[in-house]
C-alpha positions in Angstrom: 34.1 0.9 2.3 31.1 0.6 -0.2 29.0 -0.3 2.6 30.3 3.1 4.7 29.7 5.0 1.4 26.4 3.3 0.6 25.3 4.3 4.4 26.6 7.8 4.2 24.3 8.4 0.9 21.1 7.5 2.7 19.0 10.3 4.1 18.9 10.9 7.3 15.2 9.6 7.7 16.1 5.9 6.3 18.9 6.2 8.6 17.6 6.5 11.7 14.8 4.0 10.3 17.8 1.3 10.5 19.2 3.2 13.7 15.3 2.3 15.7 14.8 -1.4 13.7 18.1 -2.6 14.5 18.0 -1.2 18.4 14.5 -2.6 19.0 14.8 -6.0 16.6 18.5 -6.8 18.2 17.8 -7.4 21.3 14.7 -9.5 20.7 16.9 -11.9 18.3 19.1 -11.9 21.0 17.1 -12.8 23.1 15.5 -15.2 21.1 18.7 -17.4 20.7 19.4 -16.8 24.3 16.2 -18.2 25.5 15.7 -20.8 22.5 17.7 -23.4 23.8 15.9 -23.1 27.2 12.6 -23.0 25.4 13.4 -26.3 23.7 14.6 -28.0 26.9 11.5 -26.7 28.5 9.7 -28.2 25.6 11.1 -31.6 25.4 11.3 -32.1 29.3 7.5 -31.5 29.7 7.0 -33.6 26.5 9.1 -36.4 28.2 7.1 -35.8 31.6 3.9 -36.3 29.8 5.2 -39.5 28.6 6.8 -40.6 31.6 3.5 -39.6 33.4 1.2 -41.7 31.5 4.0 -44.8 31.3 4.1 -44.9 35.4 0.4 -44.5 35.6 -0.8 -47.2 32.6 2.0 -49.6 35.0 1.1 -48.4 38.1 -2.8 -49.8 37.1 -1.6 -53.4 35.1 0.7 -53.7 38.2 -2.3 -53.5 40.4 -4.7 -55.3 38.3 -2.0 -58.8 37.8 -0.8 -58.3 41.3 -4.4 -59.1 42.5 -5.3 -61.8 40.4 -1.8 -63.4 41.3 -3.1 -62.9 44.9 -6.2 -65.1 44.3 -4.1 -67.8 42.7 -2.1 -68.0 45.7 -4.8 -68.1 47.9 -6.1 -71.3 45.7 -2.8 -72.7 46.0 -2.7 -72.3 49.7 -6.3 -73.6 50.3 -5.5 -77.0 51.6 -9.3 -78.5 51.4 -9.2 -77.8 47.5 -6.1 -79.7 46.7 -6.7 -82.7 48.9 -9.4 -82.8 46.6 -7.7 -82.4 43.5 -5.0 -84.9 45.0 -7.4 -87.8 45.1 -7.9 -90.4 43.3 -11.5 -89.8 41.4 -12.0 -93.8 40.9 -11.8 -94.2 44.7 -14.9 -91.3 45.2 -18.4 -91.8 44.7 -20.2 -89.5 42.7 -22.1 -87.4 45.7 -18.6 -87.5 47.7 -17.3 -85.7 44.0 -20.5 -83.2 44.2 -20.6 -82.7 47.4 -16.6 -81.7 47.1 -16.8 -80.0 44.2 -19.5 -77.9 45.4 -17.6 -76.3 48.1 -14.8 -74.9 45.6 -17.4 -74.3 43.1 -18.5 -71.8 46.0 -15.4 -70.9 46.7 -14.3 -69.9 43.6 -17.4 -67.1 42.8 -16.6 -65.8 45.2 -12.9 -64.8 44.2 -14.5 -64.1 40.7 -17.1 -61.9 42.2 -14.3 -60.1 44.7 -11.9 -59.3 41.7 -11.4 -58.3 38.3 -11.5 -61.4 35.7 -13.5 -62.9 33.7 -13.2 -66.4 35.3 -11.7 -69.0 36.9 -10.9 -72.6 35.1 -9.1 -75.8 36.8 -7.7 -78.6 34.8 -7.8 -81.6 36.7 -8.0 -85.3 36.0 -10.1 -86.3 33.5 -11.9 -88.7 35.8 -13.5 -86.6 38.2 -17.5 -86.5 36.5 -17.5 -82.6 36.5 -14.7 -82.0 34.0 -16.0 -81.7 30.4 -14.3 -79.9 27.5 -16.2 -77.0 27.5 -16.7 -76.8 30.9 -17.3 -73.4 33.0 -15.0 -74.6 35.7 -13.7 -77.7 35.4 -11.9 -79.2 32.5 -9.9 -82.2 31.9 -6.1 -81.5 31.8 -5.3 -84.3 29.4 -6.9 -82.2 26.8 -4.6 -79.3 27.1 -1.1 -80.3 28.7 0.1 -81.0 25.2 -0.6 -77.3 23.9 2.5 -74.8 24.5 0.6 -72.7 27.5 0.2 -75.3 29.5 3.6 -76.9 29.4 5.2 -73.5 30.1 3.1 -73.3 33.2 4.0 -77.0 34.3 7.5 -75.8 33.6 7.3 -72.8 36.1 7.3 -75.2 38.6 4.1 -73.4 40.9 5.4 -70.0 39.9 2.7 -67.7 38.2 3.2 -67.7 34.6 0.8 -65.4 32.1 0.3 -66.9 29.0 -1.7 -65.8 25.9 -3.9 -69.1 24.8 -7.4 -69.1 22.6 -10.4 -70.2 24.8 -11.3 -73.6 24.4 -15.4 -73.4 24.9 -14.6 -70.2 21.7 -11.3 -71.1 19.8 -11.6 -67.8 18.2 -11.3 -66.2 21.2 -7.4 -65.3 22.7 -7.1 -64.4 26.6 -4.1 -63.5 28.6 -4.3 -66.5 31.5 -2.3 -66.7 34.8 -1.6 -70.3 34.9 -0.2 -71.8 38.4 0.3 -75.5 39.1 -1.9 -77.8 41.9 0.4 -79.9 43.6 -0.2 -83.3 45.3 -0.8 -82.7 49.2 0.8 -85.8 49.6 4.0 -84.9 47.1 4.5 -82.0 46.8 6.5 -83.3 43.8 3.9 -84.3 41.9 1.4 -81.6 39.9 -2.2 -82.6 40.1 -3.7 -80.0 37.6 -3.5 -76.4 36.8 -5.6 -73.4 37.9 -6.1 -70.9 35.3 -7.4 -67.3 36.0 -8.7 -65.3 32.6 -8.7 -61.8 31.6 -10.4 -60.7 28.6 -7.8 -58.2 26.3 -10.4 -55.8 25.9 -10.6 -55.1 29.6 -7.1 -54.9 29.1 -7.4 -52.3 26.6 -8.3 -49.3 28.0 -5.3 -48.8 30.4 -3.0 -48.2 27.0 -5.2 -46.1 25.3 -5.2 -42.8 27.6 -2.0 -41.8 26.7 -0.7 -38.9 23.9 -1.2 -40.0 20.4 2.2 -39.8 19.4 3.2 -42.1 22.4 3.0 -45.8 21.2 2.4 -47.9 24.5 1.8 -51.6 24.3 2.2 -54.9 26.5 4.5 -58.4 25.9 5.1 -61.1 27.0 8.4 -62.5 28.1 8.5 -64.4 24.7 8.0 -61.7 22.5 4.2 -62.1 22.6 2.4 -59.0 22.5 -1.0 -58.5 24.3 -2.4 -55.2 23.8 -1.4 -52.1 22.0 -2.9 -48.4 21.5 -1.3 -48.7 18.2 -1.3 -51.9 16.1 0.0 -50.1 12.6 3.5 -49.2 13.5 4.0 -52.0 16.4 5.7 -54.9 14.7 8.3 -52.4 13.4 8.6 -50.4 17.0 9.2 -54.4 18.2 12.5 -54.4 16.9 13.7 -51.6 19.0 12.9 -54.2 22.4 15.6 -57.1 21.2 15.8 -57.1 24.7 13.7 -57.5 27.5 15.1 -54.4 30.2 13.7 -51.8 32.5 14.5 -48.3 31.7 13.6 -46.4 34.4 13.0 -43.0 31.8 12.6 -42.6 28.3 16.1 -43.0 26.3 17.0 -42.7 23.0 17.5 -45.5 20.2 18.2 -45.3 16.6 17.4 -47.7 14.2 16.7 -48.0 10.6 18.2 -44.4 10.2 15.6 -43.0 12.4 15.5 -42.2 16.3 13.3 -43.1 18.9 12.8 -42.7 22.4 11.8 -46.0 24.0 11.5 -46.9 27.8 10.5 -50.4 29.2 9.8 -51.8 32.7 8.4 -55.2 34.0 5.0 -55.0 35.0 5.2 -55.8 38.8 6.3 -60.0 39.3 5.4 -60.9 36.5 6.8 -62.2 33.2 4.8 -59.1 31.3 6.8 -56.0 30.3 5.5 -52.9 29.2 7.1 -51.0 26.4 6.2 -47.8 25.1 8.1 -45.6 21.9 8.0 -42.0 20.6 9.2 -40.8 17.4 11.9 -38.4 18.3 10.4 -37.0 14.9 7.6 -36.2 16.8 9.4 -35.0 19.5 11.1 -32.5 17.5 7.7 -31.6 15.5 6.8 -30.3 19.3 10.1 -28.3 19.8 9.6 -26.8 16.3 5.6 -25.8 16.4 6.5 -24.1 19.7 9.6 -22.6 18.2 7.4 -21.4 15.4 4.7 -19.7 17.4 7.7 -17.9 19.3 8.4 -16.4 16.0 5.1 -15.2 15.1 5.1 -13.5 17.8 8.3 -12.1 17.9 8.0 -11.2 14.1 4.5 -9.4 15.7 6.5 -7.3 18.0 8.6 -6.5 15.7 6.5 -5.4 12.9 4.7 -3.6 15.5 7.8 -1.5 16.7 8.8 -0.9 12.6 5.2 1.0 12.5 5.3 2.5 15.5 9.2 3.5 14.2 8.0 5.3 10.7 6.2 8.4 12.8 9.0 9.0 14.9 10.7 8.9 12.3 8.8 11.3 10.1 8.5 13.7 13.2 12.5 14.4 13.5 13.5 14.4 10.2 10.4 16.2 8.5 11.4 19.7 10.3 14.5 19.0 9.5 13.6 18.6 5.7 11.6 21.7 6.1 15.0 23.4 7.3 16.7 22.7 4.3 14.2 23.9 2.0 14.3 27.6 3.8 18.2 27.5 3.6 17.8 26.2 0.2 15.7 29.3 -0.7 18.1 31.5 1.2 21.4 30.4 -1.3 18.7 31.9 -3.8 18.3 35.2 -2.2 14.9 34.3 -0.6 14.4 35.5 2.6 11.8 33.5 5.3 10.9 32.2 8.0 10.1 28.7 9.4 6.7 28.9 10.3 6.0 25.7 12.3 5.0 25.3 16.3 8.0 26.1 18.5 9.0 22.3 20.0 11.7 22.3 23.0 14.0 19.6 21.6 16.8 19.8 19.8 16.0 20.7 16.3 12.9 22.6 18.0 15.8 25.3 19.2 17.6 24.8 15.7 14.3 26.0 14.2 14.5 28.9 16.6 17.7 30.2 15.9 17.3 29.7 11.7 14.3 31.7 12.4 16.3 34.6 14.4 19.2 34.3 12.3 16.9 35.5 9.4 15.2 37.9 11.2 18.8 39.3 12.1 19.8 39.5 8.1 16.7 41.2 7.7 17.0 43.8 10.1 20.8 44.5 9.1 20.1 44.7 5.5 17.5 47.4 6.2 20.1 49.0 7.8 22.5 49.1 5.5 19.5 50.1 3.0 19.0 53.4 5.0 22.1 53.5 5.6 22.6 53.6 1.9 20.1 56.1 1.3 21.3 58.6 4.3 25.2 58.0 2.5 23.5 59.5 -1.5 21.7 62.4 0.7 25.3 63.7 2.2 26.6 63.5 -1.3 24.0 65.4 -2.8 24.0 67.7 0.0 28.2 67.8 -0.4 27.5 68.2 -3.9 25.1 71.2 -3.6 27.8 72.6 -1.2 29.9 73.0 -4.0 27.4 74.3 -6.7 25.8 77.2 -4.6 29.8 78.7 -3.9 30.3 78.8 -7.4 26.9 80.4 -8.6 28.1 83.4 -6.0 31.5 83.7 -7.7 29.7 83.9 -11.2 26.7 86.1 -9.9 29.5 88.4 -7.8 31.8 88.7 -11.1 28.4 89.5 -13.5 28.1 92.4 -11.0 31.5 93.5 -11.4 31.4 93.4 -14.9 27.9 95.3 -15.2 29.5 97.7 -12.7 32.7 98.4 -14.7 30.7 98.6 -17.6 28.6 101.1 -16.3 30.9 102.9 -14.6 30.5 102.3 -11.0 34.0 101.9 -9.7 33.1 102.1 -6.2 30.6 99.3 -6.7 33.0 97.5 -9.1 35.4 97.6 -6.4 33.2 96.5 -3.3 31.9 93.3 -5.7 35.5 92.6 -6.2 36.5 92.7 -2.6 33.4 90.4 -1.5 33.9 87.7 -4.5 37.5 87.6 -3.0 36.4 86.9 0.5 34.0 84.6 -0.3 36.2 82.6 -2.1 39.1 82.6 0.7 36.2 82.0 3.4 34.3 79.2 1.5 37.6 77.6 0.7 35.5 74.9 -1.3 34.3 73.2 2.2 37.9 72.9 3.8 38.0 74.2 7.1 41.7 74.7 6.8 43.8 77.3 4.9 47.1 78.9 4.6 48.2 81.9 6.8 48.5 84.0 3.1 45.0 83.1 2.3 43.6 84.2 6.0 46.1 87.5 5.5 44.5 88.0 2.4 40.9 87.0 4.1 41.8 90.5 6.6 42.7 92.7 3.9 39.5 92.4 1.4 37.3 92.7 4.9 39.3 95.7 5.7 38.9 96.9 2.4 34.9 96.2 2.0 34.8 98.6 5.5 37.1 101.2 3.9 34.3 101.6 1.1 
């Protein structure tokens, strides 16, 4: 009810100021909310595609890089030349038989360096073959190394290709990822003979994790937990704890720990026993859905505020001829008389204007009318009134000459005077046009009487 009366007490201007903004803001809220939870999708299923995107393509490269260098292990562990040589017995060789040996998979070996991408090649043989030495190139001797963890979790991989992260012997300070594989005996196939070792250097490694969106956290492990290379070493070790488990997601998904939500998705890179893991805040994510949500609003707040200025003149140009309206019929209720004097428009309130304007004109014209009527109305009066005046100044003038007559003498004229006053007076009859059959008898007889004379 107050509402309704608080509406109705408006002028008509701020009403159909509300009438426009709500019929041109309404439908763009609608439509807002309509098309907000589309807008998101839209949002976060790009922002996933992005992600999922640069994921496949930083595994898609890894999973060609290890799946070559695995390639060049097995074709050293297939190369039966190289491991009858490894399989011998070094105190049974001369030296030149070892050189001249040794030579040939020296060659050998450059030239899977040179065909592929690592930074080298290293065998760990027995330590009496004279071209081991502990910092070695090449060749190094394995009793110097099959104590240290890498090596004994390649021995245990029993020939399968194992990547291990170990510290360069020749530069301790120094940590490569190494495929390690096993050299078996030719003659027992039982019995390992050394290991072959193929080296990549991490900050080769690096680049394929750093082309992706800064908000996307991508980084490489090892089966163990071990991790190789990251684009982002600050938030890792606490992202690590979403991974408890080493499994492939084949999208991103979401995971919630700490009170906080993530989306994470993992795969295996190729064979191996590397896995590639890569997080997003789903703060971030929803940091996305809101900036885009926010320029939406600009510019629907623009539109609007556009269509609330463009509202005001319309606005103005309805009701101001109305406002001028009710100033002339407020001028009329105090006797003032006018015209609208504005262009003649052919809408509605433009033919309202018309007929105030003839409706006045009309009053004007009637209450001349009635003026002259007015003024013809006094002049009958007068005219009536002189009617009866001029009748009355004969009967005086007529009965001063019968008195002068009588006085004088003049019966005769006394007489005649007499007889006219009378007729007069039965003939003027004071303006009635009707009189009794006496008076008209009466009319005959003083007629009669003036001819007698």
């Amino acid at each position: 009810m107050k509402l309704g009366a608080w509406l109705g007490n408006l002028s008509l201007q701020k009403k159909l100021m509300i009438l426009f903004a709500l019929a041109g803001t309404l439908p763009l809220v609608i439509t807002f909310f309509a098309t907000y939870g589309q807008l998101r999708d839209s949002v976060i299923s790009r922002q996933s595609y992005a992600a999922n995107q640069s994921f496949e393509q930083t595994l898609s490269l890894l999973s060609s890089k290890f799946s070559h260098i695995e390639e060049v292990s097995s074709m050293i562990m297939i190369d039966e030349q190289m491991n009858a040589v490894f399989s011998q017995d070094p105190d049974y060789m001369q030296v030149w038989e070892q050189l001249s040996a040794f030579e040939r998979i020296t060659d050998y070996t450059r030239i899977l360096q040179t065909n592929s991408e690592m930074n080298g090649i290293v065998y760990y043989i027995d330590d009496g073959f004279v071209v081991t030495g502990p910092r070695a190139a090449m060749y190094r001797p394995i009793g110097r190394v099959e104590d240290l963890p890498w090596a004994q979790k390649i021995m245990a991989a029993k020939g399968d290709a194992v990547w291990v992260l170990a510290e360069d012997e020749a530069s301790p300070s120094k940590t490569q990822l190494i495929l390690g594989r096993v050299l078996w005996d030719v003659n027992d196939y039982s019995t390992p003979v050394g290991i072959v070792t193929i080296r990549v250097e991490l900050g080769q490694l690096q680049s394929y994790v750093m082309n992706t969106a800064v908000e996307q956290l991508i980084y490489v492990e090892t089966e163990d937990g071990e991790v190789v290379i990251s684009n982002g070493q600050d938030e890792l070790e606490h992202r690590q704890q979403l991974f408890t488990k080493q499994v492939t997601r084949e999208r991103f998904e979401p995971v919630a720990t700490d009170n906080k939500k993530y989306l994470v998705r993992d795969s295996r890179i190729g064979s191996t026993n590397l896995f590639l893991h890569s997080v997003i805040s789903a703060d971030l994510a929803a940091q996305a859905v809101n900036q885009v949500r926010n320029q939406v609003l600009i510019v629907y707040g623009a539109v609007c505020l556009a269509l609330l200025v463009c509202i005001m003149p319309v606005t103005k140009s309805i009701t101001r001829r109305i406002f001028l309206l009710m100033n002339k019929m407020s001028q009329v209720r105090q006797g003032r008389l006018s015209t609208l004097d504005i262009a003649t428009q052919e809408d509605e309130i433009g033919h309202l204007v018309s007929s105030y304007n003839y409706m006045i004109n009309s009053v004007k014209e009637l209450m001349d009318t009635q003026y002259r009527l007015g003024q013809e109305i006094k002049g009958a009066e007068l005219r009536a009134l002189q009617s009866q005046i001029n009748p009355h100044f004969l009967y005086n003038t007529l009965s001063s000459i019968s008195s002068l007559a009588l006085k004088e003498g003049a019966g005769q004229v006394y007489r005649m005077v007499n007889y006219l006053a009378k007729y007069y007076r039965v003939s003027l009859n004071k303006g009635k046009r009707i009189i009794l059959v006496e008076q008209e008898i009466n009319l005959v007889k003083n007629y009669v009487a003036i001819q007698d004379i």
